[in-house]
N, C-alpha and C positions, 0 to 999 in steps of 0.2 A: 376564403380559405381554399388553399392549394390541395387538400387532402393529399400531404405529400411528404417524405420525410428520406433526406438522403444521408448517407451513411459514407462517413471519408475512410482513406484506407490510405497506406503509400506504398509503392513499389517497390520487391525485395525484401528483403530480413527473414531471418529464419522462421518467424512463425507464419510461412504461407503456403497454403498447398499447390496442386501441380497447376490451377487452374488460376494462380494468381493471387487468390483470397485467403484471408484469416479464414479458419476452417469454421469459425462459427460464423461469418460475416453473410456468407448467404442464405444459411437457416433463419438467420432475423430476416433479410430482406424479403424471401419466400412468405413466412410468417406475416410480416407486416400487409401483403400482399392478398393473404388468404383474410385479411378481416376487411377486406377491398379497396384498404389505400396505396397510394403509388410508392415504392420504396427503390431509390436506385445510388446505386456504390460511384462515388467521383474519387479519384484516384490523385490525393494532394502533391503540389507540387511546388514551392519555394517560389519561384520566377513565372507562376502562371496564378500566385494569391490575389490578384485585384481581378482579373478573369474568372476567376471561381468564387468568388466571393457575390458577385454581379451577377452568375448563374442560379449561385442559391438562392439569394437575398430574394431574386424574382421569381421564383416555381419552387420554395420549399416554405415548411410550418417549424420544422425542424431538424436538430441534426443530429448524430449518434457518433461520436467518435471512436473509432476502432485502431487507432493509432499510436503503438508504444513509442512514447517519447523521443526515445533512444533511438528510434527506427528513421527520425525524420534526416534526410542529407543536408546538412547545413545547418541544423538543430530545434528547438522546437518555439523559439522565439516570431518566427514570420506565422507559423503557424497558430501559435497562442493567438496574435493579435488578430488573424483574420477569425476566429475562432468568437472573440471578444467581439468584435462588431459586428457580426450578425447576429447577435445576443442582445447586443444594449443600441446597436444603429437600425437593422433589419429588422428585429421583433421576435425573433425565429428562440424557439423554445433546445435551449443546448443540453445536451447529454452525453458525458458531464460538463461543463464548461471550465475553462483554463482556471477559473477561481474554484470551484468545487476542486477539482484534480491538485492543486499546490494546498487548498488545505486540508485534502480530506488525505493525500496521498504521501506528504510530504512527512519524514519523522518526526519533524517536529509538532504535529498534531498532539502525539502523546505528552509536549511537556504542555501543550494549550491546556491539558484535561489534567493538569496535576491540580490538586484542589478535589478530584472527584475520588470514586472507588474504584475506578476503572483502574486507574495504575498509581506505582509507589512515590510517593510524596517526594525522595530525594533524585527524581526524573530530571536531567538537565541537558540541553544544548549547548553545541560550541558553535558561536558563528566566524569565530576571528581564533586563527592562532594563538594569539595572549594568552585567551582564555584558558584556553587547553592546558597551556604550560603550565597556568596559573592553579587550576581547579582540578584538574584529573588526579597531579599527584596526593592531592588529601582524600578526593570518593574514595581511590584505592584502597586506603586506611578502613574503610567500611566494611570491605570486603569483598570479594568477585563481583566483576562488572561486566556489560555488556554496550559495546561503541559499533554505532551502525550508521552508517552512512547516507546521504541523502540520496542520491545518484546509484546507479549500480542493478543489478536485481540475483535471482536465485543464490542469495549469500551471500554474494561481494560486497567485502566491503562492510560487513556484522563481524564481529571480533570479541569470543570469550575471551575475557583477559583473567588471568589470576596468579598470587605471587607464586613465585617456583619454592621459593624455600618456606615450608609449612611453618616451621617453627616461629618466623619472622610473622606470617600471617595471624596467628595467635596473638602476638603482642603487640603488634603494634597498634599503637591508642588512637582512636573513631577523631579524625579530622588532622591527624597528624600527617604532615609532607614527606613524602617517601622519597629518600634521594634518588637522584639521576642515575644511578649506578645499578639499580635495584632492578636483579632480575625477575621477569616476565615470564608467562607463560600463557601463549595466545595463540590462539586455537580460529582459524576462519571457517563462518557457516558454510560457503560453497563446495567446499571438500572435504572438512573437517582436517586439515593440515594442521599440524602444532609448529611455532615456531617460538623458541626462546631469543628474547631481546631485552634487554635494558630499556630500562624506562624512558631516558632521556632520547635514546634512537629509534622507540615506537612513536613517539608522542613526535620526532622531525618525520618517520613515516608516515604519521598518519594526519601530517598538513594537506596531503594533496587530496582528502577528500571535503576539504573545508574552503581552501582558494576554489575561483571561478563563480558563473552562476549557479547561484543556490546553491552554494554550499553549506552544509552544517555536518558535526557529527553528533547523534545521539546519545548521554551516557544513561543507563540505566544498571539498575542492581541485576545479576545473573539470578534466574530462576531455578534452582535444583530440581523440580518436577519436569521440565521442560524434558528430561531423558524420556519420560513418561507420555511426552507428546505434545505437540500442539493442534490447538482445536480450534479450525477454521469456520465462519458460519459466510457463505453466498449468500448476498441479496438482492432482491430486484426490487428496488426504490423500496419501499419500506416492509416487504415479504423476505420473510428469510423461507431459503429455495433447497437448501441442504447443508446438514455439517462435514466436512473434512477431520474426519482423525488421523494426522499426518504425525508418526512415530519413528523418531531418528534410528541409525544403524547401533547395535549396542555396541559396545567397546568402547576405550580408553576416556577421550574428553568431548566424545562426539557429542552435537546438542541442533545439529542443522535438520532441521524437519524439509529438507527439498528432492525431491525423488531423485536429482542425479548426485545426492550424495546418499544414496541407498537407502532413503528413507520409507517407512510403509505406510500406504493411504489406505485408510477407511472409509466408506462414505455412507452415510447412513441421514434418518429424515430428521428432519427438528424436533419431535415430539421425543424423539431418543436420547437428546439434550435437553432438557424443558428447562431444566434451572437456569441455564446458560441462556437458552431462549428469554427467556421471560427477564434475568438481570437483565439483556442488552435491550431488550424492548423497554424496560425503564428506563434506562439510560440514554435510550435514541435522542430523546427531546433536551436531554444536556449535551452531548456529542453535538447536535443542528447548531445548540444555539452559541458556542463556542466556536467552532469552526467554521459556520457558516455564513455569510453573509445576508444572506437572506434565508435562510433557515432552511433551505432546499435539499434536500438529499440525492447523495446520486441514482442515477437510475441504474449499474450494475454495479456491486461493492463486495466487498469481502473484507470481515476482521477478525482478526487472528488472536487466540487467547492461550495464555500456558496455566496452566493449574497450578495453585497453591493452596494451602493451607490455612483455614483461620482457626483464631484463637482457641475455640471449644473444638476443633481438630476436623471440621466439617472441609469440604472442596469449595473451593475458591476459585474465582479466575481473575486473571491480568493481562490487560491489553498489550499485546505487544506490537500491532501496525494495524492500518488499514491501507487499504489499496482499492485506489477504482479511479485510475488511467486507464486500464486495457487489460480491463480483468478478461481473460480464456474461460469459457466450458467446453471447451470441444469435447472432454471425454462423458460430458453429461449431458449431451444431447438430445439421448434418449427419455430424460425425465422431463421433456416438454419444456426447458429453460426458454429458447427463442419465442415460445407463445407468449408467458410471461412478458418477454421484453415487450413484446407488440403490443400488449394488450395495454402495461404502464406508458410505452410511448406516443401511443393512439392518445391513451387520457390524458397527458399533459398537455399534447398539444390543444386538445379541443375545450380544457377549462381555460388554457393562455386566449383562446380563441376569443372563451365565453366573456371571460374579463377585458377584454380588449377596450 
């Protein structure tokens, strides 16, 4: 055992500070360091992955991935695979690994967990244009939706959609085909912009997040509390670490919970959310076993819920994403998050170790 554990990164993108780094990327390494293992940052690079691969493979136990998808030059393909065989060729214990990240990260997670409480039963995916054509214009008939995209981040690419003409919304009967004609009113999370469109010309807009890799778009029902906020919980492999009450801008059809569309964060401790705590903790072990291939969880996560209502009028919540490709705490680094990290990435490696 290398008692060693390196942590990739790539050069450039906006989320780096002046000295290079993801601004959490060295508090984990520090950290990992002060429990007296080696931690050091390699810096990926497309045309030097069989030379980094061959470095790890030989002086690491494992790896920490700190790299937004979207950040890599020439995309995240060369990278997935060398990622993938130091995992299943090397031995080397992954955080997260390429399979954790497309399932745990990917939208279509949530239509994986329809069946569960976590979210609403008429949860669907589009992989293929057809579909879209085909299926979008009857959910509308149900009433306000929400199409989110696989690709993208702070709201690109998430789309309220709902009909313009109210009266038409009222009538129109649950699974009936809304013509082509039929005006829109769609609202994007990343700025909360409204644009009115016809059906037939949102649904040819909204091909281009469905062609290429992994494409899909997600369709789900709009949640009317979501004004009210949404509520985020951080975790560090199975510790939840802190909630996020992240509360849109008020006005018009806003509903984007993302600070550069004026949204307001709260952050406060788990036990402030206990209900919410304790539903996700029961549900953790259906989420693994859905999603996961080998039942793994990631080692830094976050998932995001909007409140609703049940029946006897109590609060509710509904999954609306997870993420943990390259979850940030820079702003909470003062509640000791990097310990954490060190502490669950020391013990994975050394039971990978124990079981070997």
């Amino acid at each position: 055992m290398h008692k060693s554990i390196v942590v990739f990164e790539v050069a450039g993108g906006n989320d780096k500070g002046e000295d290079g780094h993801r601004r959490d990327t060295m508090p984990i390494v520090n950290a990992i360091k002060d429990k007296g293992w080696n931690a050091e940052v390699i810096y990926f690079e497309s045309d030097r992955a069989n030379e980094i691969y061959d470095t790890v493979a030989n002086n690491f136990d494992g790896y920490i991935s700190r790299v937004n998808p979207g950040h890599i030059p020439g995309g995240e393909k060369i990278y997935f695979e060398m990622l993938s065989r130091l995992s299943k060729e090397a031995g080397l214990v992954g955080m997260s690994t390429p399979e954790e990240m497309m399932a745990y990260g990917a939208k279509d997670a949530l239509v994986k967990l329809n069946g569960t409480d976590l979210v609403p039963e008429d949860t669907a995916a589009y992989y293929d244009v057809e579909s879209l054509h085909e299926i979008f214009p009857k959910t509308l008939s149900y009433g306000e939706r929400v199409l989110k995209q696989n690709r993208g981040s702070t709201g690109s690419g998430i789309w309220r959609v709902q009909l313009q003409d109210r009266k038409l919304a009222k009538s129109v009967k649950p699974g009936e085909a809304l013509p082509l004609d039929t005006k829109l009113k769609c609202t994007e999370a990343v700025d909360n912009h409204t644009e009115v469109r016809e059906l037939g010309d949102f649904m040819k807009f909204c091909e281009q997040y469905i062609v290429g890799d992994n494409g899909m778009l997600v369709d789900m029902r709009f949640m009317p509390r979501i004004v009210e906020g949404e509520v985020r919980i951080l975790l560090v492999g199975p510790h939840p670490v802190f909630v996020v009450h992240k509360k849109p801008a008020a006005g018009g059809d806003n509903f984007s919970a993302t600070l550069f569309s004026g949204a307001k964060y709260t952050y406060d401790k788990p036990e402030a959310w206990q209900d919410l705590i304790d539903m996700f903790a029961e549900a953790r072990p259906t989420i693994a076993t859905k999603l996961g291939e080998d039942n793994n969880i990631p080692l830094i996560w976050t998932a995001d819920f909007m409140l609703d209502t049940a029946e006897d009028g109590s609060d509710t919540y509904v999954l609306g994403e997870i993420n943990c490709s390259c979850v940030g705490f820079t702003s909470e680094l003062d509640m000791g998050i990097q310990q954490l990290v060190a502490e669950e990435a020391i013990k994975r490696c050394e039971e990978a170790a124990a079981t070997a």
